[in-house]
C-alpha positions in Angstrom: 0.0 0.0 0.0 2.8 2.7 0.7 4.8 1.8 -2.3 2.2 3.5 -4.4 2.6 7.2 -4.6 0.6 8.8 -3.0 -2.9 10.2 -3.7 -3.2 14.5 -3.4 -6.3 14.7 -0.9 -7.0 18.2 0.1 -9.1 18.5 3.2 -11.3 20.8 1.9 -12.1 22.7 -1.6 -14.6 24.6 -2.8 -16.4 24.6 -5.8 -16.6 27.1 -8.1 -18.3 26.0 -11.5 -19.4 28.5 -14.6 -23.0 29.3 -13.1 -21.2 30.8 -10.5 -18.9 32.9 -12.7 -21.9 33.7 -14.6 -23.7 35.1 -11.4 -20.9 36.9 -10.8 -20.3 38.6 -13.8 -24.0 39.7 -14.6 -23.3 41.6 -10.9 -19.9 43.1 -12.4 -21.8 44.0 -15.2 -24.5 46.1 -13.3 -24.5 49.1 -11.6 -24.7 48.4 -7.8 -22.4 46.4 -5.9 -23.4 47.4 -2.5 -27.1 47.4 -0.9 -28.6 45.5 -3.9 -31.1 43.1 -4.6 -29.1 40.2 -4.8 -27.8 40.7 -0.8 -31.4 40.6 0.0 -32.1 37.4 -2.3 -29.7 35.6 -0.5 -30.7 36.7 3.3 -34.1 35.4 2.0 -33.3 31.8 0.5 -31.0 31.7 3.9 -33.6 32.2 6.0 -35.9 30.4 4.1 -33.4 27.6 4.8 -32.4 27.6 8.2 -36.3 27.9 9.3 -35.4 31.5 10.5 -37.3 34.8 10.5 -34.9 36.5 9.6 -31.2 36.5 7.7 -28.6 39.3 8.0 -25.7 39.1 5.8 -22.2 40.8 7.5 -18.9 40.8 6.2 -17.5 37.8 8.6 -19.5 35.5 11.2 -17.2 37.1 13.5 -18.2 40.3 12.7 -21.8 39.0 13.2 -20.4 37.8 16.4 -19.3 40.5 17.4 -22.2 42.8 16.1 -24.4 40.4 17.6 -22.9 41.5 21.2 -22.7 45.1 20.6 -26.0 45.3 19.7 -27.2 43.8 22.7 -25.3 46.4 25.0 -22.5 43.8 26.3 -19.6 46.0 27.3 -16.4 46.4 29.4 -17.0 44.8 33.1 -19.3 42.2 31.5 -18.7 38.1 31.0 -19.7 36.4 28.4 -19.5 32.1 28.9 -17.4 30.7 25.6 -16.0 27.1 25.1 -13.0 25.9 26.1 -11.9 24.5 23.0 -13.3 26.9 19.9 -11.4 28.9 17.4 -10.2 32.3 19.0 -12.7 34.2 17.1 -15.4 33.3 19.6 -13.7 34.5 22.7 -12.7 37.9 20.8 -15.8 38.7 20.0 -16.7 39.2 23.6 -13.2 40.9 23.9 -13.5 43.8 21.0 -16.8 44.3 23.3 -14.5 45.0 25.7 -15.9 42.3 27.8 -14.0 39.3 29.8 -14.5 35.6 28.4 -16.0 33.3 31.1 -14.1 29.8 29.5 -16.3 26.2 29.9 -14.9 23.2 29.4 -16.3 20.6 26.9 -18.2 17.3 26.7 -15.7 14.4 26.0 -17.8 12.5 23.6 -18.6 15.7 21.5 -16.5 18.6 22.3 -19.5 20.8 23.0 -19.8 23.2 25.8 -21.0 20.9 29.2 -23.9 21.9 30.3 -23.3 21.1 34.1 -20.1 22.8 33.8 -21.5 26.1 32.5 -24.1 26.0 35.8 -21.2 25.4 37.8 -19.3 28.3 35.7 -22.5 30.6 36.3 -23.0 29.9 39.7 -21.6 33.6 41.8 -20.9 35.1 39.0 -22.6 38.9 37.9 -22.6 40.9 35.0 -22.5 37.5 32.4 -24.4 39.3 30.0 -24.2 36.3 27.3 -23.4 32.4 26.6 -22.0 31.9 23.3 -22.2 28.1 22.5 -20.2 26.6 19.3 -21.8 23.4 17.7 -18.4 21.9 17.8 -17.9 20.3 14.4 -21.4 21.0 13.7 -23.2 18.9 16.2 -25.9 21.1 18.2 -25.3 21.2 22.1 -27.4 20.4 24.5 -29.4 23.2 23.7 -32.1 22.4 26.5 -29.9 22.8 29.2 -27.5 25.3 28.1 -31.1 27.8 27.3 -32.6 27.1 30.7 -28.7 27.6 32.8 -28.7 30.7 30.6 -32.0 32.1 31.6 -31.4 31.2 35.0 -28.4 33.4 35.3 -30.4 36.4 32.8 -28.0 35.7 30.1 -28.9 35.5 26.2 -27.4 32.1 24.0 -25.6 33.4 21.2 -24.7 30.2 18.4 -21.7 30.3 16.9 -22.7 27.8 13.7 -19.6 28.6 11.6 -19.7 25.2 10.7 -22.9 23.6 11.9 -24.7 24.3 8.6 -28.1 22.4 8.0 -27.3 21.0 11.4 -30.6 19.8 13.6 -31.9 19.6 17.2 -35.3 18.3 17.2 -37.0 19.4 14.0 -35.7 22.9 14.6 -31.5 24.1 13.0 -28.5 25.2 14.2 -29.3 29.2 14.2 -32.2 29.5 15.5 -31.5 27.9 18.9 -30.9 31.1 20.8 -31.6 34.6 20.5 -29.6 34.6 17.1 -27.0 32.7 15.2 -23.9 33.2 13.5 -22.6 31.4 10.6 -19.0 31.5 8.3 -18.8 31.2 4.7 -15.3 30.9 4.7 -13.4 28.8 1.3 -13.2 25.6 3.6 -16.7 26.2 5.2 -19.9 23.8 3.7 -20.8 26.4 1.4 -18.4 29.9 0.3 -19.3 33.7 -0.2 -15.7 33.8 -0.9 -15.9 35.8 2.5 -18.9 36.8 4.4 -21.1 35.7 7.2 -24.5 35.7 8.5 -27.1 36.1 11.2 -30.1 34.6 12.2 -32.5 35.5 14.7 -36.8 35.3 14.8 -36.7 38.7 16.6 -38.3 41.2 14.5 -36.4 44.4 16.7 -33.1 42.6 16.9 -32.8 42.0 12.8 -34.1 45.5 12.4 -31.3 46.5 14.6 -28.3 44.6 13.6 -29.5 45.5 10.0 -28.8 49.1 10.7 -25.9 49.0 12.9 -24.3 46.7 10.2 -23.8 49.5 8.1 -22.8 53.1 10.2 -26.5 53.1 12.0 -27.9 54.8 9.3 -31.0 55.7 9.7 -32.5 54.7 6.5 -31.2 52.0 3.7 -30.4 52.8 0.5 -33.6 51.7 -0.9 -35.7 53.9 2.0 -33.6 57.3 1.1 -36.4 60.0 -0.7 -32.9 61.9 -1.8 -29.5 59.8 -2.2 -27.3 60.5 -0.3 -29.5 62.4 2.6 -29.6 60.1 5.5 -29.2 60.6 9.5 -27.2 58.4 11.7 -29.0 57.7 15.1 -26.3 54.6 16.5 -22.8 53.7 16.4 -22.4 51.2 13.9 -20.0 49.1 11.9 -19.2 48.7 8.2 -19.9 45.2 8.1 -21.4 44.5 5.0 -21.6 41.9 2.6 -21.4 42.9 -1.4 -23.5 42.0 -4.0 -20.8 39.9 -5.7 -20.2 37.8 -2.6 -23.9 37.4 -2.4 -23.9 36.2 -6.1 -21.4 33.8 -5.0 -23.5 32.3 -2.2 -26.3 32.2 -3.9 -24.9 29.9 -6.7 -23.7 27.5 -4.5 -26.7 27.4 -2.3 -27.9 25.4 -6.0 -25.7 22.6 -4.5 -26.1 22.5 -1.0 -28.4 19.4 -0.8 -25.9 17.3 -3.0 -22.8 18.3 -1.0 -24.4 17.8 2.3 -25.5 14.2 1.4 -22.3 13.4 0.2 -20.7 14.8 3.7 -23.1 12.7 5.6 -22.2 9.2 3.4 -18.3 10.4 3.6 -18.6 10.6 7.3 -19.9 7.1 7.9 -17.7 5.2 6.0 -15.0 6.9 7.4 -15.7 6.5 10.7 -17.0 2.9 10.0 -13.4 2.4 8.3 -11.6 3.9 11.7 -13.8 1.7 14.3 -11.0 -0.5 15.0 -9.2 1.7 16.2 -9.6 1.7 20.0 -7.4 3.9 21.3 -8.8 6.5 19.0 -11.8 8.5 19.8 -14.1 9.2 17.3 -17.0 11.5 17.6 -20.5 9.8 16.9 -22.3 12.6 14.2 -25.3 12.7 16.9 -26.4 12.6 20.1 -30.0 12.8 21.4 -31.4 14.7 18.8 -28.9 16.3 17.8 -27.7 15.6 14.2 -24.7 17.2 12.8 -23.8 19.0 9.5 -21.0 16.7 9.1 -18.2 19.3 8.8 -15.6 16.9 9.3 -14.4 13.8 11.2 -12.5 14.4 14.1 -10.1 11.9 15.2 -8.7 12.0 18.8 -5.7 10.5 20.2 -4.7 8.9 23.9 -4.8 11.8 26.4 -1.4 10.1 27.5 0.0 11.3 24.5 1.4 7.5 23.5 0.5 8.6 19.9 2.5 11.5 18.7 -0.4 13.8 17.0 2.6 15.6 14.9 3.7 12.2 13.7 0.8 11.2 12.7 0.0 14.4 11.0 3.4 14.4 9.3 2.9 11.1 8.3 -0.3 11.6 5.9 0.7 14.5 4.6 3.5 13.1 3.4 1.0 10.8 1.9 -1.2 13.2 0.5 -3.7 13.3 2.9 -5.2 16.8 3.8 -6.0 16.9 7.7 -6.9 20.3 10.0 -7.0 20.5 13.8 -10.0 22.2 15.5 -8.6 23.5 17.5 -4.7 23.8 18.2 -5.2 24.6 22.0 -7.8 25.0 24.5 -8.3 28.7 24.0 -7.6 29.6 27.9 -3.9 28.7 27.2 -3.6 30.6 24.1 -0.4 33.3 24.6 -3.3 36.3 24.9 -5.6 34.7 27.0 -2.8 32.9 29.3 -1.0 36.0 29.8 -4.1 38.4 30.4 -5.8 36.0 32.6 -3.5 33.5 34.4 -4.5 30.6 32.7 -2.6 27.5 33.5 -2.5 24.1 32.1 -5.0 21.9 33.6 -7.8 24.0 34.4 -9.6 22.9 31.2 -8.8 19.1 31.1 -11.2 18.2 28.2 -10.6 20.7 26.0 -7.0 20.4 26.7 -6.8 16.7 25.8 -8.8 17.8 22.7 -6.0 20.9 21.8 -3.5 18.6 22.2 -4.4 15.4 20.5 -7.1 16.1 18.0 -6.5 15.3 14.6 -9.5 16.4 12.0 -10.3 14.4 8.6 -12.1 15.2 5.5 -15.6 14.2 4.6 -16.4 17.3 2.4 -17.9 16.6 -1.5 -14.4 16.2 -3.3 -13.9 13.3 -1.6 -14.8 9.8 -3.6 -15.5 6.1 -2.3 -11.7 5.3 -3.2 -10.6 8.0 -1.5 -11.9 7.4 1.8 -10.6 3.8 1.6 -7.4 5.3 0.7 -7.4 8.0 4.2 -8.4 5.3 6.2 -5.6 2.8 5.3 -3.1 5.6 5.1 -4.5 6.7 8.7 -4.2 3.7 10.7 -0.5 3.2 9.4 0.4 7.0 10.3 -1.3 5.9 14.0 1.0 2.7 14.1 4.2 4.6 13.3 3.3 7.3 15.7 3.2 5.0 18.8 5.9 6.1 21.1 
C-alpha cells in the first residue's frame, strides 16, 4: 500500500463551477455592488433555509459575532460564557466588546460546551451578560440545558454555527436555537461567499437592529432614502457588510447545498466505519440525542497520555497526501493572549486540553470519492502505528 505514490487529498475545496462565474459577472456588469437586490435574495433563500425569520448578511461570522454582542449592550465589566476548545474568534468577539470571556470546558464525547459545567461556571458570577455556544464540528449542544442555565443566570445564548450548517436539534436548526446565530462562509466552510457571514434571529427588533448597525447606524437603507445621499445616523455602527458579488457567490452555490451535504453525511460514515478498530482512537459519533450534525468533518482524537504522537501522525499523511486540519490547536484559555491576560494554566480545562492537544480532523467534504476514503483510512491507521511512542 505505501509503495504507491501517493494520492493529493486536500481537506477541503470549494467549488466554483461557470454558473457561479456567470452570477458573478451579470453583478460586475450592473450598476450596484453594494445594498442590492441580490444581498437581499440571498438573506431570504437563507432564512428560508435555516427555518429563520430573519437572515442578515455581515462581512464575517465574526463580525456577526461580534455585532451580535454590541447590539445587545455587552460592554467592558461584562462576561460572556465561551467554550473551552473553539477557534479564537469566539472569545474575541466578547473581547472587541471590551468584555471578559468566562471559558467552559467541553463534553468528552462531543467537544461541546457541558452543560453542568456552565451552571457550575454561572454559579456567583454577575454581570455575564451572554453564553456563546459553538456546535463543535457542527453537532448542536445540549441546547435544553444550556437555554434554561442561561435564563437562570439572565444571560442571552448566542450560536456560533460557523460550521454547523443544516445542522438539527429536534425538528428545529442550528441558528435558531438562541436569540440569534452566526454562521461562516469561509473557502473551507460547507458552502463559500468567498468571505462573508450571516445572522439569524426570529426577533423582528433585533434583525431590524443589527440590520442598521451593520452599516454606520444609518437611519435609512439605500432603498428607503427620498434623496440619495440624505440620510441621518441615530447609533454607532459598523461597516460590516456583505457585497452584492459575494452574495452572487452564495447564492450559486446554495444550488448545490443538498448534493454536497449528502455526500458529507455518506463520507462521514464510511470513514468512521473504516476507523472503528481503532480503539485507542476517539471518534466523535455525528449525533447525540437529537442532535444531528452537518458533518463538517471527522474528528479523530488520540490517547490523552500522549502515547501517539499527534505531529507524527500528522506528518505522516501529509507526506501521503492526505489533507488533515486541527479544531482546534489549544484550548483557547492557554492561548499566549488569553494565558498572559488571565493566568490561565495548564490543567484548568482538562477536556478541552486533551482535545487541543491530541485532536487530529479528517475530510468528509464533497471532493472526496468512495476510493478516497478507503485510501485516508488505510493511510491513517498506518500513520497511527508509526506514531506510537
Amino acid at each position: 500500500m505505501n509503495d504507491t505514490p501517493p494520492r493529493q487529498i486536500a481537506f477541503a475545496r470549494p467549488f466554483l463551477d461557470d454558473t457561479l462565474r456567470s452570477s458573478v459577472l451579470r453583478v460586475l456588469s450592473g450598476t450596484t455592488l453594494v445594498h442590492g437586490p441580490v444581498t437581499h435574495e440571498f438573506e431570504q433563500r437563507f432564512a428560508a433555509r435555516a427555518f429563520a425569520k430573519h437572515a442578515i448578511t455581515v462581512s464575517s461570522c465574526t463580525a456577526g459575532m461580534h455585532l451580535g454582542l454590541f447590539v445587545q449592550g455587552v460592554e467592558a465589566g461584562d462576561r460572556v460564557a465561551v467554550p473551552a476548545i473553539t477557534h479564537v474568534a469566539t472569545a474575541h468577539a466578547a473581547r472587541f466588546c471590551g468584555a471578559d470571556p468566562l471559558f467552559v470546558d467541553v463534553e468528552p464525547d462531543t467537544g461541546n460546551m457541558d452543560a453542568a459545567a456552565l451552571s457550575g461556571a454561572l454559579t456567583g458570577q454577575d454581570r455575564v451578560k451572554a453564553v456563546i455556544i459553538v456546535h463543535f464540528l457542527g453537532l448542536p449542544c445540549d441546547m435544553d440545558a444550556i437555554n434554561a442555565t442561561a435564563a437562570k443566570a439572565g444571560a442571552f445564548v448566542m450560536e456560533d454555527c460557523a460550521i454547523a450548517l443544516d445542522a438539527t436539534y429536534g425538528n428545529r436548526k442550528a441558528g435558531t436555537l438562541g436569540r440569534l446565530g452566526c454562521f461562516s462562509f469561509y473557502p473551507t466552510k460547507h458552502m463559500t461567499t468567498i468571505e462573508g457571514g450571516m445572522i439569524t434571529t426570529d426577533d423582528d427588533a433585533l434583525a431590524a437592529t443589527l440590520r442598521a448597525r451593520r452599516a454606520f447606524g444609518y437611519d435609512k437603507g439605500l432603498g428607503e432614502r427620498t434623496r440619495p445621499g440624505v440620510y441621518d445616523v441615530n447609533a454607532l455602527g459598523y461597516n460590516y457588510r456583505m457585497n452584492e458579488v459575494e452574495a452572487a457567490v452564495g447564492l450559486a452555490q446554495m444550488e448545490h447545498l443538498d448534493a454536497w451535504q449528502q455526500a458529507r453525511a455518506l463520507n462521514h460514515a464510511a470513514l468512521r466505519r473504516g476507523l472503528a478498530a481503532l480503539d485507542e482512537v476517539t471518534v466523535f459519533a455525528p449525533e447525540k440525542g437529537n442532535a444531528r450534525s452537518s458533518h463538517f468533518c471527522l474528528n479523530a482524537v488520540l490517547p490523552r497520555d500522549g502515547s501517539i504522537s499527534r505531529d507524527l501522525v500528522i506528518d505522516r499523511l501529509k507526506a501521503r497526501g492526505v489533507g488533515t486540519s486541527v479544531h482546534y490547536p489549544k484550548a483557547l484559555p492557554l492561548m499566549a493572549y488569553y494565558r498572559e491576560r488571565y493566568g490561565y494554566k495548564p490543567g484548568q480545562f482538562p477536556v478541552s486540553e486533551w482535545l487541543g492537544d491530541q485532536s487530529i480532523s479528517l475530510p468528509v467534504g464533497p471532493h472526496i470519492g468512495p476510493g478516497d476514503i478507503d485510501y485516508i483510512v488505510g493511510e491513517f491507521k498506518e500513520a497511527v502505528r508509526r506514531g506510537r511512542r
